[in-house]
Each structure stands twice: as structure tokens, then as C-alpha cells.
SERO-4910 file (N, C-alpha, C, O; in steps of 0.05 Angstrom, whole numbers):
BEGIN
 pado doro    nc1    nc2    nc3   cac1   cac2   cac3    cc1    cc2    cc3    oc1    oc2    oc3
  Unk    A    753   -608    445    745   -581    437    730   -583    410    733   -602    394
  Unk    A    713   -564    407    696   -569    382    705   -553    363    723   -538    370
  Unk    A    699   -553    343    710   -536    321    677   -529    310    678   -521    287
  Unk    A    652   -531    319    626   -519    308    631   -498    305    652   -486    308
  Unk    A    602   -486    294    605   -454    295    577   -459    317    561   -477    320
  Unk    A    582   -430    333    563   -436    350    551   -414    341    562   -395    330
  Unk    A    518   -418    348    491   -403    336    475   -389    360    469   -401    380
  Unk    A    471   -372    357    443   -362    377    422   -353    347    425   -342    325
  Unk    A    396   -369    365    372   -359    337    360   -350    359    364   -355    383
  Unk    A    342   -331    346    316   -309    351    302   -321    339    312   -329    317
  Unk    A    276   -327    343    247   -335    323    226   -332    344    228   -347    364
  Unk    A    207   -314    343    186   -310    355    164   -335    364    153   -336    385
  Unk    A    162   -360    334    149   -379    341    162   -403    354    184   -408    344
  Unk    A    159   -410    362    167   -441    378    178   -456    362    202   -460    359
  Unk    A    153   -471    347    164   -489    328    179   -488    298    190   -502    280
  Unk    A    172   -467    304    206   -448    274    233   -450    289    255   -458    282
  Unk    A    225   -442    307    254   -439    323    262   -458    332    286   -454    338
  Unk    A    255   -484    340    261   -511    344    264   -522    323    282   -540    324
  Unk    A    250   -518    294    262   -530    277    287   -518    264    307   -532    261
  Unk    A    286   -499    257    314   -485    259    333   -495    275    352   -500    259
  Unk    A    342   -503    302    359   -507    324    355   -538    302    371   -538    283
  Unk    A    338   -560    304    340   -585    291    351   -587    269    364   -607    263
  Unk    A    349   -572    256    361   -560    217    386   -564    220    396   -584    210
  Unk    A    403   -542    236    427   -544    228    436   -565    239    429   -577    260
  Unk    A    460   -570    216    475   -595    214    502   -595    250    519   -579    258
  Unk    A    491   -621    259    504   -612    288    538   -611    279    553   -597    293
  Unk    A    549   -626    253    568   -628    262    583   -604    248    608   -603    248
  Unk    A    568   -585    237    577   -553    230    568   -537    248    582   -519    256
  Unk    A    552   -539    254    530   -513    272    523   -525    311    510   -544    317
  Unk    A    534   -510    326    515   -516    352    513   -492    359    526   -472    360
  Unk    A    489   -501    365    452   -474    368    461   -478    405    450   -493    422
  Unk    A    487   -457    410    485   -454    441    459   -439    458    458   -434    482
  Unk    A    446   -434    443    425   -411    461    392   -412    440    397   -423    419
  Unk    A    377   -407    442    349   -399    428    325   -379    447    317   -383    470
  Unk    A    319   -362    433    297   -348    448    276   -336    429    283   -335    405
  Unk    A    249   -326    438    230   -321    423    225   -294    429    206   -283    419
  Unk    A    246   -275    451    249   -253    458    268   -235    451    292   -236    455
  Unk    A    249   -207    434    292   -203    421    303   -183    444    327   -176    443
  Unk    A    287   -175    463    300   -167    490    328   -188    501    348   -178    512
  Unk    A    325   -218    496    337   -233    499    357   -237    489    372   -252    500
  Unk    A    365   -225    463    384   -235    444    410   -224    451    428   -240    450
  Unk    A    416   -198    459    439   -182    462    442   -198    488    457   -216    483
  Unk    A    435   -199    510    446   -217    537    452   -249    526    475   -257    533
  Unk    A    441   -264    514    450   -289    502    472   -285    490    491   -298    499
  Unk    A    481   -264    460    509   -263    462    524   -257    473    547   -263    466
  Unk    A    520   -243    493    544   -236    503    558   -253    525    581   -250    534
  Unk    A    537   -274    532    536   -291    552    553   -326    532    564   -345    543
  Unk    A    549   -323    501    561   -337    484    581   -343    461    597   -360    452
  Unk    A    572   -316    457    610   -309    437    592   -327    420    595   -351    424
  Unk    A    575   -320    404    563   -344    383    583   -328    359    596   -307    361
  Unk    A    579   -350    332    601   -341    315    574   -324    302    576   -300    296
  Unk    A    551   -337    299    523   -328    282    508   -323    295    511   -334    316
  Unk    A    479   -302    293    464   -294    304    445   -297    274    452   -286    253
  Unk    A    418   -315    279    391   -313    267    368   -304    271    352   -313    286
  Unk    A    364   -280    252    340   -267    275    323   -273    256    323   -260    235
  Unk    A    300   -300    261    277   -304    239    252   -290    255    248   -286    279
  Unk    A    235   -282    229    218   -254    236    193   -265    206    199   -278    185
  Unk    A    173   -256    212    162   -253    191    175   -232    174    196   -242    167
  Unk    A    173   -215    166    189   -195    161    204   -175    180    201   -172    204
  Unk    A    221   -162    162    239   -143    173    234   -121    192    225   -101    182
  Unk    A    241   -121    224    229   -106    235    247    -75    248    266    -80    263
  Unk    A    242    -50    245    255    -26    265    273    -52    282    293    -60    271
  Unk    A    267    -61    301    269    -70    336    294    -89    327    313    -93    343
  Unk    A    292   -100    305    311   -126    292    335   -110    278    357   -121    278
  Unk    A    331    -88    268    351    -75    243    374    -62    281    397    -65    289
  Unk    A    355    -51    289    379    -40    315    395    -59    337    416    -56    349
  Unk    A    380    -74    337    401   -100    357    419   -113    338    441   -119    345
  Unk    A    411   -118    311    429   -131    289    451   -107    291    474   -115    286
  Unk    A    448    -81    296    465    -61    285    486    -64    303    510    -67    296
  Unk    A    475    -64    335    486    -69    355    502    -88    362    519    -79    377
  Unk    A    505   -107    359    516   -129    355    543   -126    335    566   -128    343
  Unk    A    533   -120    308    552   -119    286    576   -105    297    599   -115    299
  Unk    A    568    -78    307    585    -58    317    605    -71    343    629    -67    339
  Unk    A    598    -84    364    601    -92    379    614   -116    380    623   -125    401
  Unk    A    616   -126    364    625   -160    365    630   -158    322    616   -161    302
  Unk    A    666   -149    329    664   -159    301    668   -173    286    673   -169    262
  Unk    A    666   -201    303    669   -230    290    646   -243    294    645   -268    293
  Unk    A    621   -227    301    596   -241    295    578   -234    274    569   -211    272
  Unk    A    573   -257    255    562   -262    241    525   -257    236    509   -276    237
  Unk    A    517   -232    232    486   -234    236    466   -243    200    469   -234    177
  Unk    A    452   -260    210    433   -270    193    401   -265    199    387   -269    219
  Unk    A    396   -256    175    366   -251    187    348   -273    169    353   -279    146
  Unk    A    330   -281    181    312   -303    159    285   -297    159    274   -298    181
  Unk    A    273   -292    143    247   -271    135    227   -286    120    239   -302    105
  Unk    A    208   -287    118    184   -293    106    189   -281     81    195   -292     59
  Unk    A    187   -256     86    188   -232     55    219   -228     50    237   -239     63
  Unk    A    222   -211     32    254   -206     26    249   -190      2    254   -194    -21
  Unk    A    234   -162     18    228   -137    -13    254   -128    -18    273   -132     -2
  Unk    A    259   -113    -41    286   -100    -46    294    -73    -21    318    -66    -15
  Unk    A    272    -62     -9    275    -47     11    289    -56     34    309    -46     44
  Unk    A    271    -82     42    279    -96     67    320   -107     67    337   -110     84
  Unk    A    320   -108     46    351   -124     32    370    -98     44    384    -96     64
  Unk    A    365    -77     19    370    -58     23    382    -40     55    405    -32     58
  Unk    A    369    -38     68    370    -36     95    387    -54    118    399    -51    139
  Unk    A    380    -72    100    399    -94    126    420   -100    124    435   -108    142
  Unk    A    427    -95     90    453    -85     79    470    -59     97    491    -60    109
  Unk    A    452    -38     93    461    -21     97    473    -23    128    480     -1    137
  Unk    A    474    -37    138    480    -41    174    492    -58    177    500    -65    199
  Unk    A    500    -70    151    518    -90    152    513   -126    159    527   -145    164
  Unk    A    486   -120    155    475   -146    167    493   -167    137    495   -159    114
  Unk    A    503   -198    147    523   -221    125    501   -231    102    503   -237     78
  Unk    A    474   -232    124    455   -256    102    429   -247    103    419   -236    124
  Unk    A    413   -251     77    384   -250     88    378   -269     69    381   -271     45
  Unk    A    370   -282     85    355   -312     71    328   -316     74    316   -310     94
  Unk    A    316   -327     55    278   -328     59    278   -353     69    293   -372     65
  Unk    A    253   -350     87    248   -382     97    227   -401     83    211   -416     94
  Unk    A    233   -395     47    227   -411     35    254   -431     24    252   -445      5
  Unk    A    276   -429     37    296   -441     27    288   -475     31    265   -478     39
  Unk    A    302   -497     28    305   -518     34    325   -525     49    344   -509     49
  Unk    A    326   -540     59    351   -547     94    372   -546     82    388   -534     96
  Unk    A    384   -555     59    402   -556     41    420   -533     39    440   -523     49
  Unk    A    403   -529     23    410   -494     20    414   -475     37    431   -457     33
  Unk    A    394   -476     66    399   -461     91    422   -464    105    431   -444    116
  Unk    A    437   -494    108    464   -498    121    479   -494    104    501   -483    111
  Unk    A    476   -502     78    501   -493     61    500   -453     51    520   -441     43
  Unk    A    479   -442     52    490   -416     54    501   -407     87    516   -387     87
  Unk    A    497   -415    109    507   -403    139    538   -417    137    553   -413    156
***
């Protein structure tokens, strides 16, 4: 049995989202699921019981703030992270407000990205 935390990421681009899935450290994190569809994301958890959900976005979107909401509400031992290009005090603000755990810029370093998740 594993003791990971298991991940579903959201990232629109391919190779963000593959490097992301490569990023995290396997023997903290397994990335059970990935999609570039956020139609996709609520059927992937529910289909995974992930501990974390990453929704990387260029910035913060309506379509991202309500499935993050959905989720939170819904599953309340899942963990949502959003990873953003931008990170205005507005965008923070908001994702706070819904309870979203993290918002991290994807100017972090790998370091710093597994040791804040």
C-alpha cells in the first residue's frame, strides 16, 4: 500500500502538465489522473479520491473558481491548488474566498513547488 498523496492536475498545455506530473517527487506525490479539459476534472475525482487537485491556468478563470468551489464543497478532504501565471491581489482574494488551500505562481522552482503541496 502506498502512503503518496495522490494528485489529479488540470493544465490546459501539454507540456506544463507533463512537466508538472514529472515535478512531483514520486515518492510524496502520485499524479493518478492528468487532463487538459476542466470538463474533465470533476469525473477524474470522483473516479480518484485524489488527496490534491491542480488547476494550472494562465490566470484565474470564472470556469476554474466554480469546479474548485465544487469540489471543496463536495469532498472535504480534498485539497485544491491552483497554479497561475499571474497572482493579482484580486485573483488571491477570490480563491480565498471559496476556500481554495494554495495559489502558487508558476514561477516557483521544483523545490519550492513540492515542498509547498
Amino acid at each position: 500500500m502506498s502512503l503518496s498523496t495522490k494528485v489529479v492536475i488540470f493544465e490546459p498545455q501539454v507540456l506544463m502538465r507533463q512537466g508538472l506530473a514529472k515535478l512531483l517527487d514520486s515518492r510524496l506525490f502520485n499524479v493518478v489522473a492528468e487532463t487538459s479539459y476542466m470538463d474533465d476534472v470533476s469525473e477524474l475525482v470522483d473516479k480518484h479520491l485524489p488527496d490534491i487537485v491542480i488547476f494550472g491556468q494562465k490566470s484565474l478563470q470564472s470556469q476554474t473558481l466554480e469546479v474548485a468551489e465544487e469540489l471543496i464543497a463536495k469532498l472535504l478532504n480534498v485539497y485544491v491548488v491552483i497554479l497561475s501565471e499571474t497572482g493579482t491581489y484580486t485573483e488571491v482574494l477570490q480563491a480565498n474566498d471559496i476556500g481554495v488551500h494554495g495559489y502558487l505562481l508558476k514561477s516557483f522552482d521544483a523545490f519550492s513547488f513540492n515542498r509547498a503541496l
